[in-house]
VEXSE-307310 format. One record per residue (C-alpha): x, y, z; residue number from 1; residue in one letter. Coordinates in nm, 4 decimals. Layout:
BEGIN
{{X; Y; Z}; NUM; A}
...
END
This chain:
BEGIN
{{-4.1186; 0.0049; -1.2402}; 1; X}
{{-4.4761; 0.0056; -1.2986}; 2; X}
{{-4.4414; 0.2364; -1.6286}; 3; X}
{{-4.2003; -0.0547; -1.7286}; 4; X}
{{-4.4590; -0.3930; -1.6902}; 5; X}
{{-4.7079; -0.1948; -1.8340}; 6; X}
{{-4.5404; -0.2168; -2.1464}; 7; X}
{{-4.6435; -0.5550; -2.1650}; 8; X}
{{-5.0314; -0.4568; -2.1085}; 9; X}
{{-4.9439; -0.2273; -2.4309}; 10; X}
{{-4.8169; -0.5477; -2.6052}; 11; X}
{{-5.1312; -0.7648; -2.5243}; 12; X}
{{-5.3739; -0.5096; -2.6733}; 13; X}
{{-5.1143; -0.4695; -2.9736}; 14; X}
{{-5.1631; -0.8636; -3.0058}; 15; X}
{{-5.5369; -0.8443; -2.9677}; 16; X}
{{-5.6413; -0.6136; -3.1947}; 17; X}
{{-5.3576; -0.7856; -3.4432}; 18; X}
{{-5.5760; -1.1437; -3.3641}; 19; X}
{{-5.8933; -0.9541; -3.4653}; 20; X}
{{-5.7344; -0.8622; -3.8045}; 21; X}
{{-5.5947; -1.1794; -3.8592}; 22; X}
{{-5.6248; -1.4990; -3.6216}; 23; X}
{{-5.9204; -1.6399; -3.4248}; 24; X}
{{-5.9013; -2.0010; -3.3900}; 25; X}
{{-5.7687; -2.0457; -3.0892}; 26; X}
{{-5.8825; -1.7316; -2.9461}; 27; X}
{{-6.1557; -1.8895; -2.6663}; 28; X}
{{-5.8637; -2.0877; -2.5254}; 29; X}
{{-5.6653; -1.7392; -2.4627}; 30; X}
{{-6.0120; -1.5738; -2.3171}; 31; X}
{{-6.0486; -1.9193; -2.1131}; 32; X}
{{-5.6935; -1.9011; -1.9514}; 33; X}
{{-5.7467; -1.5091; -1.9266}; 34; X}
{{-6.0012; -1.5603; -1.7033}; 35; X}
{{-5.8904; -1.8349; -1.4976}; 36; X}
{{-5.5990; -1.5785; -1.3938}; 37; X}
{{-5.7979; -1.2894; -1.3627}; 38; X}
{{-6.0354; -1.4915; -1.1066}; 39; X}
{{-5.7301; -1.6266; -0.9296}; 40; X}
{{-5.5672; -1.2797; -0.8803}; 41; X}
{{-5.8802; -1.1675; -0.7216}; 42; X}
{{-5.9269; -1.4522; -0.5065}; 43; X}
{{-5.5801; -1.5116; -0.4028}; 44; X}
{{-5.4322; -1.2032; -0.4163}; 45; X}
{{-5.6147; -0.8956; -0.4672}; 46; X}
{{-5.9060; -0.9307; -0.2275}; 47; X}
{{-5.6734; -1.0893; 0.0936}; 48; X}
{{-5.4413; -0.7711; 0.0386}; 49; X}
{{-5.6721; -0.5479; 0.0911}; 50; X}
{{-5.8375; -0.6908; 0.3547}; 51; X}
{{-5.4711; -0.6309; 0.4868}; 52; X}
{{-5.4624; -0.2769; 0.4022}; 53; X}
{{-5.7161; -0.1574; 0.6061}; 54; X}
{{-5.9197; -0.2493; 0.8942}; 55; X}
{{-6.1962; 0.0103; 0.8617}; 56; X}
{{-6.5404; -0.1630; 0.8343}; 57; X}
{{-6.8667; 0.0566; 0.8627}; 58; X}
{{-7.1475; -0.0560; 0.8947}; 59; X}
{{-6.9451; -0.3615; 0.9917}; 60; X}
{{-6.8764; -0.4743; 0.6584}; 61; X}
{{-6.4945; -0.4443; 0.5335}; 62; X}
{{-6.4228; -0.1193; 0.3484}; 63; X}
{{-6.2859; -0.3088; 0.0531}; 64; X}
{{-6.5697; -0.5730; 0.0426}; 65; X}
{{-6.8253; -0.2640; -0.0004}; 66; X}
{{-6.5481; -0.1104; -0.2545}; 67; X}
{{-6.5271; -0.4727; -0.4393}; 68; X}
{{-6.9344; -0.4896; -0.4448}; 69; X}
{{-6.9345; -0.1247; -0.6001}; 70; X}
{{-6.6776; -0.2141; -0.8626}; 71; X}
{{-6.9229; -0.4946; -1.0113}; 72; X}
{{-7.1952; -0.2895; -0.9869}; 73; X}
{{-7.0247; 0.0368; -1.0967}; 74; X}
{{-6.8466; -0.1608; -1.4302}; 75; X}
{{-7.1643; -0.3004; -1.4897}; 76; X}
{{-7.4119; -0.0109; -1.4941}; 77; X}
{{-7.1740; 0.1336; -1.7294}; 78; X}
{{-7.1389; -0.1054; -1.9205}; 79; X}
{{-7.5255; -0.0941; -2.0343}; 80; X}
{{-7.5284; 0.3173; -1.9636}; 81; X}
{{-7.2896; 0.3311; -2.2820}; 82; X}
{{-7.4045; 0.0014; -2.4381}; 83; X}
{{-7.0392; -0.2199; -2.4268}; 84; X}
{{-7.1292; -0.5313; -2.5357}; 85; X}
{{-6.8544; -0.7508; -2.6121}; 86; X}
{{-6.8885; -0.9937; -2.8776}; 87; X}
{{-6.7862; -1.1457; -3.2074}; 88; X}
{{-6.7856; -0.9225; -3.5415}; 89; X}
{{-7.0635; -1.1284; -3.6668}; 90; X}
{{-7.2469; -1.0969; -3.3273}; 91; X}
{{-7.2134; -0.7125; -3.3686}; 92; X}
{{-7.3596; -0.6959; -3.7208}; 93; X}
{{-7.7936; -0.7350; -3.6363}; 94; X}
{{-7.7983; -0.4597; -3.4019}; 95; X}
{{-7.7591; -0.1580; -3.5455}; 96; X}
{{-7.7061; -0.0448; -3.8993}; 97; X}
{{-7.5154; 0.2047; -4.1371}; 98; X}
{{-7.3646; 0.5772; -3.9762}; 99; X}
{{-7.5586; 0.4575; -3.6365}; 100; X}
{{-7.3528; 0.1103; -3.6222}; 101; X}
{{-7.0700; 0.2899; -3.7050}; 102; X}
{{-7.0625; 0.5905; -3.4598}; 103; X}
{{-7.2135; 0.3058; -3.2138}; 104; X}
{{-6.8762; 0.0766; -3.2389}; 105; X}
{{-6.6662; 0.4019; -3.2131}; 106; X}
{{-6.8324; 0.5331; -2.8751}; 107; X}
{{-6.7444; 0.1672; -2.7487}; 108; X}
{{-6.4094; 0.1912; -2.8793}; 109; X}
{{-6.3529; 0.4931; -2.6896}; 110; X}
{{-6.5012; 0.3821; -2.3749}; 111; X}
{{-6.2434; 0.0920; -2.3689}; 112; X}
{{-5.9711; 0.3297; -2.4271}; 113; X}
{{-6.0634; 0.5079; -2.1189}; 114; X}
{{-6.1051; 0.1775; -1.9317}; 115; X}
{{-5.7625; 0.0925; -2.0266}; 116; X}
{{-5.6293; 0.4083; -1.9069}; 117; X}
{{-5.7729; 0.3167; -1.5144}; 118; X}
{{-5.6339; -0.0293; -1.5811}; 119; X}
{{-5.2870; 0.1740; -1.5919}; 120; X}
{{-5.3464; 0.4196; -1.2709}; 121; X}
{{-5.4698; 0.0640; -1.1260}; 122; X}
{{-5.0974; -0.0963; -1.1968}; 123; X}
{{-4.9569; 0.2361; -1.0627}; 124; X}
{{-5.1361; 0.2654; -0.7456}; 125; X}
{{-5.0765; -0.1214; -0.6955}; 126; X}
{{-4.6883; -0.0967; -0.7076}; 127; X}
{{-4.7441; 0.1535; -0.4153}; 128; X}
{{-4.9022; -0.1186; -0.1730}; 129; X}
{{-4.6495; -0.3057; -0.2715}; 130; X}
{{-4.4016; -0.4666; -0.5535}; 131; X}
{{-4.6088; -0.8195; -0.4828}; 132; X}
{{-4.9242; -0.6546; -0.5029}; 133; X}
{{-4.8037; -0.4551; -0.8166}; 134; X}
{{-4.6984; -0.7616; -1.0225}; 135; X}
{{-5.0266; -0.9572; -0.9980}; 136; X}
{{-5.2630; -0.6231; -1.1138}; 137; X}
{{-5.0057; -0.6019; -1.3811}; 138; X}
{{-5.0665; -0.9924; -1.4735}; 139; X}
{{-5.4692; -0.9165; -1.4102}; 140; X}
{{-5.4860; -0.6133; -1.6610}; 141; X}
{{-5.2428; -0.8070; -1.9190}; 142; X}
{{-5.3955; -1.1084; -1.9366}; 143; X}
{{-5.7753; -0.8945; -2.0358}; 144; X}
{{-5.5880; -0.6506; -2.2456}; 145; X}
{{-5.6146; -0.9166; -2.5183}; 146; X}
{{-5.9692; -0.8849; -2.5196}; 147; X}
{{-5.9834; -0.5627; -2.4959}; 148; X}
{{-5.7783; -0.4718; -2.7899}; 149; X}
{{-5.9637; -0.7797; -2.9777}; 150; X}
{{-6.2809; -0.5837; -2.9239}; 151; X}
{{-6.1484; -0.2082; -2.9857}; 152; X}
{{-6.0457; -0.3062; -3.2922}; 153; X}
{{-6.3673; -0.4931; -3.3794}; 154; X}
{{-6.6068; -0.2598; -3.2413}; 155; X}
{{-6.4552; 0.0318; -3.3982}; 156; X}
{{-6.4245; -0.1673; -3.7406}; 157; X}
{{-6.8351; -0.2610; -3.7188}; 158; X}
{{-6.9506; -0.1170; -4.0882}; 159; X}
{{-6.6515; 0.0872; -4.2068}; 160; X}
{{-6.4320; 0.0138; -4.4803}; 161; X}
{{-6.1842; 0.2786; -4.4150}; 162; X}
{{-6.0363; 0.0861; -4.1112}; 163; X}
{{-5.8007; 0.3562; -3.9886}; 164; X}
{{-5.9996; 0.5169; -3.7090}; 165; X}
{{-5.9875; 0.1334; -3.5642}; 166; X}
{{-5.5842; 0.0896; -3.5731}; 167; X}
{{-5.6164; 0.4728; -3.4660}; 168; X}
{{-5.8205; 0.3916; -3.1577}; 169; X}
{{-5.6689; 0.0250; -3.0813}; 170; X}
{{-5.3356; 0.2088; -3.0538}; 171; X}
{{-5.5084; 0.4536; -2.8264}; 172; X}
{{-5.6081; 0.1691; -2.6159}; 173; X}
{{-5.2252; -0.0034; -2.6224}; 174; X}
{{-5.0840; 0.3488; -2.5118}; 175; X}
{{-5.3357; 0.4105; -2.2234}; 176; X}
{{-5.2500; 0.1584; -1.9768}; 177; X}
{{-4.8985; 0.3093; -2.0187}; 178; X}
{{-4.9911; 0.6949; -1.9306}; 179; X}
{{-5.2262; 0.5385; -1.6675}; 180; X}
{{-4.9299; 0.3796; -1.4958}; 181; X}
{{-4.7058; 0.6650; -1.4490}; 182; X}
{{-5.0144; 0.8841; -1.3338}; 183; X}
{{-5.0808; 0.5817; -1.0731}; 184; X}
{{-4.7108; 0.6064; -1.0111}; 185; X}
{{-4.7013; 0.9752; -0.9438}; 186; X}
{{-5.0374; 1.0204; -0.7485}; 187; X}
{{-4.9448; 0.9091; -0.3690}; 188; X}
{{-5.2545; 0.7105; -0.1742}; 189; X}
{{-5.2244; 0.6219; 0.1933}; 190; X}
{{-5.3193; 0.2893; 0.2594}; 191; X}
{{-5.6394; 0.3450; 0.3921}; 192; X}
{{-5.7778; 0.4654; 0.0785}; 193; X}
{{-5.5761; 0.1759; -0.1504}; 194; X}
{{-5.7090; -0.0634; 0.0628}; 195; X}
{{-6.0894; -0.0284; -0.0650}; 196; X}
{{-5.9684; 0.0709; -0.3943}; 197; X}
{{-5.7801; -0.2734; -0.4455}; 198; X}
{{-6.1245; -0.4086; -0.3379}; 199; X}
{{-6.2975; -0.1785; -0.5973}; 200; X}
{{-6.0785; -0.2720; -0.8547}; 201; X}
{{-6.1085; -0.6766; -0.7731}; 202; X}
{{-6.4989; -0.5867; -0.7791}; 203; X}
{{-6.4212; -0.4654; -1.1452}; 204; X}
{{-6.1704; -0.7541; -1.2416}; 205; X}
{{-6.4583; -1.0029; -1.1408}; 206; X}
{{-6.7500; -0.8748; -1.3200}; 207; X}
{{-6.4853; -0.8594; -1.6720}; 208; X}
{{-6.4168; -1.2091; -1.5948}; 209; X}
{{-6.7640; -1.3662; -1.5239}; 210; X}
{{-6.9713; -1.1542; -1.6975}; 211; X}
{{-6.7729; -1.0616; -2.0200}; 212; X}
{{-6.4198; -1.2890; -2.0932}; 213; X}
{{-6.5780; -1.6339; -1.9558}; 214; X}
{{-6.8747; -1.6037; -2.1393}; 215; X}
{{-6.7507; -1.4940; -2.4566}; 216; X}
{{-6.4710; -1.7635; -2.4441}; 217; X}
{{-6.7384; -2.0388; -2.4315}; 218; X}
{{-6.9970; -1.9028; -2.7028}; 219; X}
{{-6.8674; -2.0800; -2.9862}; 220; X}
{{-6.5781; -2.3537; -2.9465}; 221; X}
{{-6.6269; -2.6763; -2.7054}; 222; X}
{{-6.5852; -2.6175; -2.3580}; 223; X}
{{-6.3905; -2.8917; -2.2536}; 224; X}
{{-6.0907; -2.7170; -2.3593}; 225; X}
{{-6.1843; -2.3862; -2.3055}; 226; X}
{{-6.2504; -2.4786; -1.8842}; 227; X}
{{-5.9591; -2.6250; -1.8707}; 228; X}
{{-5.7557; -2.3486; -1.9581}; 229; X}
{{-5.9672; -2.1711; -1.7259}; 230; X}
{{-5.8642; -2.4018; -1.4428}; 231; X}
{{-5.5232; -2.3573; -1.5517}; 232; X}
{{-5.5140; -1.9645; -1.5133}; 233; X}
{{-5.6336; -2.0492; -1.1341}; 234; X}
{{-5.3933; -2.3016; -1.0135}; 235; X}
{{-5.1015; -2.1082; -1.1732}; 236; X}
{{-5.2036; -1.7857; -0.9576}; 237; X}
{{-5.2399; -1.9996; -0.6814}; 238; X}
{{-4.9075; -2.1583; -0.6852}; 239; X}
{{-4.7807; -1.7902; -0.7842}; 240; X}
{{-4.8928; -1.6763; -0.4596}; 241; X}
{{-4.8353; -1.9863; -0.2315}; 242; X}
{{-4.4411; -1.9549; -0.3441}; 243; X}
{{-4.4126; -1.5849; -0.3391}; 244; X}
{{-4.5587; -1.6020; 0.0468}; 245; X}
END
């Protein structure tokens, strides 16, 4: 089962990278609603799980509310370890120059590959807590994966006319959710370790939403729109969850 929805993370990147070639009009309004959802499955789903999971609390904090404050941290020291910044082409372009741009947008590339791939053991290992569970970290990785492929595609693109390394590497990035999922399917964790990893993992799906899809949504277009799309993503998680309890 989780092999199966995470086809559809392997069509969002597909449709992604595909918008970076071709369409970006109305791309803030799909970043908007992507992270309204992404907030909502955290909020609503994601983090109350957890807390669910596992009752363990040192220090008398929840395990998965240390896990979900080392995912932000963790994604974001990263992030600026291997220099990820996720923006427009044209945003790209003053940084960095010639081979160095180049070989700069294809480390980047490749880091998002591998985040992709622990999106996928993340879909695997939530269809063991549960099919509920498994169905909104399929919806959370989906609903980023057109980022992500937008910016595979663009980073790895950055100064190169010969643009198949970047349709080599954005299909790298649709396939890797995919192996990811049937590794998460295969691997078997109790629930007192998924329990803090659901928090880690919410930690992670909070940081992409406030600190990379929101902002990036809202850097060029008018944000009437774009918030309102936001506020979309969260009341349609939220009645999601109210009728599937």
């Amino acid at each position: 089962m989780a092999v199966l929805v995470s086809v559809l993370a392997f069509v969002m990147t597909l449709a992604g990278g595909l918008a970076a070639m071709r369409v970006r009009d109305r791309r803030h309004l799909v970043l908007g609603l992507a992270g309204g959802l992404m907030l909502g499955v955290v909020a609503f789903d994601l983090i109350p799980e957890s807390l669910e999971m596992t009752r363990h609390s040192p220090l008398g904090v929840p395990a998965p509310m240390i896990g979900f404050a080392a995912g932000f941290v963790l994604l974001h020291v990263v992030e600026q370890a291997v220099a990820i910044h996720r923006a427009h082409e044209e945003e790209y372009a003053p940084h960095a120059h010639g081979v160095e741009a180049g070989a700069g947008g294809l480390l980047a590339a490749s880091a998002l590959v591998l985040h992709s791939l622990v999106d996928g053991i993340s879909i695997g290992l939530g269809f063991q807590s549960g099919t509920d569970v498994g169905v909104f970290v399929t919806l959370a990785v989906v609903t980023h994966d057109f980022a992500d492929g937008f910016n595979t595609f663009t980073a790895a693109s950055l100064n190169r006319a010969d643009r198949r390394p970047a349709v080599l590497l954005l299909l790298a990035d649709a396939a890797a959710p995919v192996a990811g999922a049937a590794i998460g399917t295969l691997a078997t964790v109790p629930d007192a370790v998924l329990g803090p990893y659901l928090g880690t993992f919410a930690g992670v799906l909070l940081y992409l939403s406030a600190a990379e899809i929101l902002p990036e949504a809202h850097s060029v277009h008018p944000r009437v729109m774009t918030l309102c799309a936001t506020g979309a993503g969260l009341v349609a998680v939220l009645l999601i969850v109210g009728l599937a309890g």
